[in-house]
C-alpha positions, -999 to 999 in steps of 0.1 A, spaced: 315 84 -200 337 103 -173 320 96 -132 309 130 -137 287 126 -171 270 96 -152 261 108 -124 247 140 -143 228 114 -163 212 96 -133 198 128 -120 185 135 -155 168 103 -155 155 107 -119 141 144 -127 128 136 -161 112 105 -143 97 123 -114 85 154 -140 68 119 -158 55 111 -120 36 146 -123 18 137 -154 9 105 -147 -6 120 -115 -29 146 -131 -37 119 -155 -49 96 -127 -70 122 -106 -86 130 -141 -92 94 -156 -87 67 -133 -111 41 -130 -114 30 -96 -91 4 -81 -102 -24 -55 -108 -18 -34 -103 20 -21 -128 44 -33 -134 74 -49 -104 96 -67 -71 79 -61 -47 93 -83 -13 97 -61 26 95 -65 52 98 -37 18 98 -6 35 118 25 26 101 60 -9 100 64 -19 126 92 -53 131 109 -71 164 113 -101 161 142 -120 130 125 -101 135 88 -74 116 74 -51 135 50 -17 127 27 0 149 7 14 142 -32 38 153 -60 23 172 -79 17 210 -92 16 236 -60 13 203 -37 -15 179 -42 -35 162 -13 -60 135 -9 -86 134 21 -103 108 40 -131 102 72 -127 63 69 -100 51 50 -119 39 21 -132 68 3 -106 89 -6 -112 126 -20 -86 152 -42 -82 180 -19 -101 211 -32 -67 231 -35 -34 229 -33 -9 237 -10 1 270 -35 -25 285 -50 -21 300 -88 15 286 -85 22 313 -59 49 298 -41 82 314 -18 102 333 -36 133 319 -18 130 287 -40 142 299 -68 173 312 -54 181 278 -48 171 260 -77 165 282 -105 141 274 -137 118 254 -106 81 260 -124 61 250 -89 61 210 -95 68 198 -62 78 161 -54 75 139 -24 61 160 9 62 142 38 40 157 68 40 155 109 19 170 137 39 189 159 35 215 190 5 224 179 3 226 143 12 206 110 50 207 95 44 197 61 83 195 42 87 196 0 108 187 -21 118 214 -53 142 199 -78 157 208 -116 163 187 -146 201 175 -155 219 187 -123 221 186 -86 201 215 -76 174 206 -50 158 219 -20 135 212 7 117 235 22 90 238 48 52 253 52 35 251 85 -4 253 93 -26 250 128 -58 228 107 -58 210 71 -94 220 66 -98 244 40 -126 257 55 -114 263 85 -112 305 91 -78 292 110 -67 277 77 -32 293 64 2 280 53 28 298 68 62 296 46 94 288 73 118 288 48 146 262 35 152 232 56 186 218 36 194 227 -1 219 206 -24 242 221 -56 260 207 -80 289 199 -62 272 181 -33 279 146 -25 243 139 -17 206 150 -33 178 171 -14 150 156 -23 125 130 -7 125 136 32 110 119 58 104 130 94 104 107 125 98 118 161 111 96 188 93 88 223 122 110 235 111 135 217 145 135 194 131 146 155 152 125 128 152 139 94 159 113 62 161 125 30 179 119 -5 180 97 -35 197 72 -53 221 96 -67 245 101 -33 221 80 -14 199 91 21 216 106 46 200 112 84 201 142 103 186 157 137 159 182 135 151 208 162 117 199 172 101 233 179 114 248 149 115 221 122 144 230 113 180 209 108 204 212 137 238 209 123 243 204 89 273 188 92 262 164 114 245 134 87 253 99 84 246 80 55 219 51 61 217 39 26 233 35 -9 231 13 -40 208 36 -56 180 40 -32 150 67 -29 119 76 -7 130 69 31 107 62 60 118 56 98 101 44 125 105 19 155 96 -9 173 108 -22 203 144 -17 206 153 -10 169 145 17 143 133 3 110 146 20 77 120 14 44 135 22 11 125 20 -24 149 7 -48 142 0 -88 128 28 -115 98 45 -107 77 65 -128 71 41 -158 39 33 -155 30 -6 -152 69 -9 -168 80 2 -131 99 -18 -109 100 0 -77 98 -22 -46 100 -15 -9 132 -27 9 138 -27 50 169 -25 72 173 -23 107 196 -9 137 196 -2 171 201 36 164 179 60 141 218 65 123 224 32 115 241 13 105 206 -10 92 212 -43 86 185 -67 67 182 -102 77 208 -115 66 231 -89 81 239 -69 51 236 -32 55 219 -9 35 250 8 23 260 -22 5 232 -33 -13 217 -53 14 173 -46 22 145 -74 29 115 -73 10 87 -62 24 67 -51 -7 70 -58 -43 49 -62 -76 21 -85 -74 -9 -84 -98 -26 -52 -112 -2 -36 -80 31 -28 -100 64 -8 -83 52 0 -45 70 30 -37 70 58 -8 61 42 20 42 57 51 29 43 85 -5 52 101 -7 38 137 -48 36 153 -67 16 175 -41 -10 171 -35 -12 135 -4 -1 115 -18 13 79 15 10 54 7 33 27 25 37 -4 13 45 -41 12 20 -70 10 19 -105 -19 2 -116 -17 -26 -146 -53 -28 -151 -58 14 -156 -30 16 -179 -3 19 -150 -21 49 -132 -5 57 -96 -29 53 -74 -25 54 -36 -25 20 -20 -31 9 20 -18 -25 31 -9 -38 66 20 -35 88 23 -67 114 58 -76 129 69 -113 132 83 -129 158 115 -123 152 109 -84 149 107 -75 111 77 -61 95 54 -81 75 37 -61 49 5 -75 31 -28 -64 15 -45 -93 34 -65 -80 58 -80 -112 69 -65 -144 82 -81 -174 63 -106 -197 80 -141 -199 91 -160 -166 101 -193 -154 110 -199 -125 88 -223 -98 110 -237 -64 98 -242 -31 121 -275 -42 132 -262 -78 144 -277 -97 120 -251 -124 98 -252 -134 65 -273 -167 61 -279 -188 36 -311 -184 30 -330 -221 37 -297 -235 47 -296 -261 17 -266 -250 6 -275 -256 -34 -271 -232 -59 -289 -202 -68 -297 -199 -28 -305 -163 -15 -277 -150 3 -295 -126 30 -294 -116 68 -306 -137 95 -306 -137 131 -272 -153 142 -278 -190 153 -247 -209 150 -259 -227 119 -236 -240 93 -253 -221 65 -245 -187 86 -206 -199 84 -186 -187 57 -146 -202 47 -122 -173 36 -99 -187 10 -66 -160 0 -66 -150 -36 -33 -131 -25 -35 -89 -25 -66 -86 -5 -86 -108 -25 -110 -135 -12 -129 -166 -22 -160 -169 1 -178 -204 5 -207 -213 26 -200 -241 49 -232 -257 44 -223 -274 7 -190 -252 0 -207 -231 -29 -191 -195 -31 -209 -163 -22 -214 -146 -60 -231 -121 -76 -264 -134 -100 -258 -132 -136 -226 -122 -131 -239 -84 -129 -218 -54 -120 -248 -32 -121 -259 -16 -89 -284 -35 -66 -268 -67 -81 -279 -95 -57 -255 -121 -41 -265 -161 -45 -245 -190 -37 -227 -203 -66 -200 -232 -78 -165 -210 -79 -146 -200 -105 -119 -178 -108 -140 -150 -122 -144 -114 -102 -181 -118 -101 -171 -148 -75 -145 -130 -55 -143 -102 -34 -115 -77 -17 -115 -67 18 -106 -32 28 -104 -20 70 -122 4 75 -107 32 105 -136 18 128 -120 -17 127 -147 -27 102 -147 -44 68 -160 -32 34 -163 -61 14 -166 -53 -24 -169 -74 -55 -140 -77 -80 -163 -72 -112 -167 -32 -108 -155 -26 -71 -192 -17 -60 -198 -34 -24 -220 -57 -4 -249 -39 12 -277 -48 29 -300 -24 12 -313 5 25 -296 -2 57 -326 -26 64 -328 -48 96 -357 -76 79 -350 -109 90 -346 -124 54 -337 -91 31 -313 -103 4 -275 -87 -1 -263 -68 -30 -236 -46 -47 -244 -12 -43 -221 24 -48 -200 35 -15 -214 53 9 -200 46 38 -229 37 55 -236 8 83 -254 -13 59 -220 -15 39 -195 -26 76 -194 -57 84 -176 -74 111 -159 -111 111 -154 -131 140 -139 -167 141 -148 -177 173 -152 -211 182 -157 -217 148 -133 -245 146 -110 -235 116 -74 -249 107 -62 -214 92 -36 -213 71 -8 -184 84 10 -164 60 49 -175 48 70 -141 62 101 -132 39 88 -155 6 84 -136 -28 77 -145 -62 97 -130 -84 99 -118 -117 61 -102 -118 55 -101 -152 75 -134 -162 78 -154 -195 61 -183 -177 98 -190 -155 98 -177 -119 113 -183 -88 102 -188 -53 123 -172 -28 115 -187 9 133 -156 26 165 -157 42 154 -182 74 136 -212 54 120 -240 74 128 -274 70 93 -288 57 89 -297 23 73 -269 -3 46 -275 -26 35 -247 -53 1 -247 -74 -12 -229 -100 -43 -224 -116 -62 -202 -143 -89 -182 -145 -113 -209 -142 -97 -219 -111 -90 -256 -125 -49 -263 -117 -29 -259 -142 5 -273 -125 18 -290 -91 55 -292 -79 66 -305 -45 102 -298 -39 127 -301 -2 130 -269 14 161 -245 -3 161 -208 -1 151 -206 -37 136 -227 -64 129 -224 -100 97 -232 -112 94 -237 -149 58 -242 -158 54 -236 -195 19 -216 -191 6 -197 -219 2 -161 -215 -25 -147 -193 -34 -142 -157 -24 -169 -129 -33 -172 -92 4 -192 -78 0 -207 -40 29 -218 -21 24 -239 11 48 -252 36 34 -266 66 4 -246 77 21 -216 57 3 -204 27 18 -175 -3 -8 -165 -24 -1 -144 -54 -12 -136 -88 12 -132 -118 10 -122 -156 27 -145 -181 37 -124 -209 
């Protein structure tokens, strides 16, 4: 075909993709079942920045007359009671730009700003080049606020079909010098930067844009630390469900124009990127990525398709940490492993109960006393997912009878790889941690928020409440903990039962050893090999679901993968 029948075709497949992307997200506020370890309604696609409103946290999605998802912890996550454009009321002006639009709007991206929200949207049609992004404003997000009114400003930058570059997807960043930078495009032209004027929102000059990223890439996000601006990226097809293979790429540069380099010193513009999230377990093609900075703590949100709901998207929090060298680490870990004491809202820690360590022994509250049977060891299971042993005896926290049922009770059990015997941590915005179980994502409660010396834990429905926080602290505890491997990947996720370890782009020189084991947590294969930037590992596993850890030194990978 001529250049210009392909790149007509790419934006065909993008828009018909992304009008797929709008489906899939009415489908997954409708009939999602819930994902671990988030609560409530998740269904999301293309998540703007997450922005806070008094003590509520709020992102925006694709979807019909803007979509939006609330939150007062993080955890619990709501579907907005409207959206954006009521009864598919929306400014007239956008169909002078892209005509045959029908009020499906993709990837909004908001910021607080002199006083009031800029939320930006993209409007886009099928088989051409014809986008727009356009801008609404509003002083609160609450719709019940008297206050509460979006206030159309108008087009922000529009694309035809004989532009070199595609409006769609932007992404606003304010610098400490109060200098707004605007990203924005897709992987048909690429993303090009531009300056915003900060009191009005709007683009300063056009014809002042410098391209930050080609090779087919998609959903920017900019932001800094220290003396360099960061540049995420998705590359990969989104929109296909759990056959998606989005993944989150960085670059970076010592100006928000670039040119980003990744670690290796390849810039975006030619294909380079560094990994900093990709497909691991039910969490297939991370896209959209957005940061949340409080109390200390970067939130890197971005949506997922789900492989255990059918490839839902769902909306997805992970944490941002940098390494000593300066790039971000991304993971769904929110807890280093080792030894912890493991203490509710009214002081009290989990104990187990008679310290004899055997099995079937009450796991309840107890007044903190340094005992080993009030110590617990956090093993990864890789994306947020935890084995918890006692360190009186080593049997694992579980659930009795295996139960998902509501006021379940937790026991000390021998481990297996079963959810009824693992739990995933989520941070909670108070620095807290929800702790829920993997068999049916209800969480560990001390019931009734009671502060008896001896009352047992169990699984109980999200409420937010203080019997459901619970705070770890490693103090003195005496723990060799095992730190995570920045820059390695296992890649493909599904695989045939072949995959390949990548150590990242800076290896160490210690020797690598990679384990695998099955569902029953018995090990199923053991390879040492000398360091290399990549290795094969050929394993011959029969299809199903494997837990793969890679260790070098005190460095520990931990991810699942599917053998298909």
């Amino acid at each position: 075909m001529t250049v210009s029948e392909h790149t007509g075709a790419v934006h065909l497949r993008s828009a018909i993709s992304r009008y797929f992307a709008g489906l899939l997200l009415l489908a997954g506020l409708v009939l999602a079942r819930p994902a671990l370890a988030l609560q409530g309604t998740l269904g999301a696609h293309d998540p703007s920045t997450i922005v806070k409103d008094g003590n509520t946290y709020w992102t925006f999605t694709t979807g019909q007359g803007i979509t939006s998802l609330y939150s007062t912890d993080l955890v619990k996550w709501t579907a907005g009671a409207r959206p954006v454009f009521q009864n598919n009321v929306y400014p007239s002006w956008i169909n002078t730009r892209v005509p045959g639009f029908t009020g499906n709007f993709w990837a909004p991206e908001c910021i607080f700003m002199n006083g009031k929200y800029y939320l930006y949207y993209s409007c886009s049609s099928f088989g051409s080049r014809v986008s727009a992004i356009g801008l609404v404003t509003n002083t609160t997000l609450d719709p019940n606020n008297p206050a509460y009114r979006w206030v159309d400003e108008g087009e922000v930058i529009s694309t035809n079909g004989g532009s070199s570059v595609n409006a769609i997807d932007p992404a606003v960043f304010k610098d400490s010098n109060g200098d707004v930078w605007f990203t924005y495009g897709s992987y048909f032209g690429g993303l090009r930067t531009t300056q915003l004027n900060p009191s009005t929102g709007k683009v300063i000059n056009t014809s002042n844009q410098f391209a930050v990223a080609n090779n087919d890439p998609e959903a920017a996000c900019l932001t800094k630390n220290g003396n360099y601006y960061y540049l995420f990226i998705n590359r990969g097809a989104c929109c296909q469900g759990s056959n998606s293979t989005y993944y989150i790429l960085v670059g970076r540069s010592t100006s928000p124009t670039g040119p980003f380099l990744d670690q290796n010193g390849v810039s975006l513009n030619n294909g380079g990127g560094t990994v900093v999230l990709n497909a691991s377990g039910r969490y297939v093609g991370p896209g959209h990525a957005g940061l949340l900075e409080e109390g200390g703590v970067t939130y890197f949100s971005h949506h997922y398709y789900d492989f255990d709901d059918n490839g839902a998207p769902k909306l997805g929090l992970a944490k941002l940490t940098w390494s000593a060298a300066g790039w971000p680490v991304v993971s769904r870990d929110w807890v280093t492993p080792g030894r912890y004491e493991i203490a509710g809202a009214n002081g009290l820690v989990w104990d187990a109960w008679g310290c004899t360590g055997v099995s079937g022994q009450t796991i309840a509250q107890g007044t903190r006393a340094g005992l080993d049977c009030q110590k617990w060891d956090f093993a990864t299971l890789g994306d947020g997912e935890y084995k918890i042993t006692n360190a009186l005896g080593g049997l694992a926290a579980s659930v009795a009878g295996c139960s998902a049922a509501n006021g379940a009770l937790l026991q000390l059990g021998t481990y297996t790889f079963t959810g009824c015997k693992q739990f995933r941590l989520e941070r909670a915005n108070n620095g807290t941690m929800v702790i829920a179980s993997l068999n049916g994502n209800r969480v560990v409660e001390v019931p009734n928020n009671s502060a008896t010396v001896g009352q047992q834990l169990g699984l109980y429905d999200y409420n937010g409440s203080a019997g459901q926080r619970w705070t770890l602290t490693n103090t003195a505890l005496n723990t060799a903990a095992s730190q995570p491997l920045p820059g390695a990947s296992i890649y493909p996720v599904p695989t045939a039962g072949r995959f390949t370890v990548d150590l990242g782009p800076q290896p160490r020189a210690e020797a690598v050893t990679v384990e695998i084991f099955n569902l029953q947590g018995q090990r199923v294969h053991r390879q040492t090999f000398a360091s290399r930037p990549t290795t094969a590992v050929d394993a011959a596993l029969v299809p199903g679901l494997y837990l793969v850890q890679v260790r070098q030194g005190q460095g520990l990978l931990s991810q699942k993968i599917t053998v298909q």
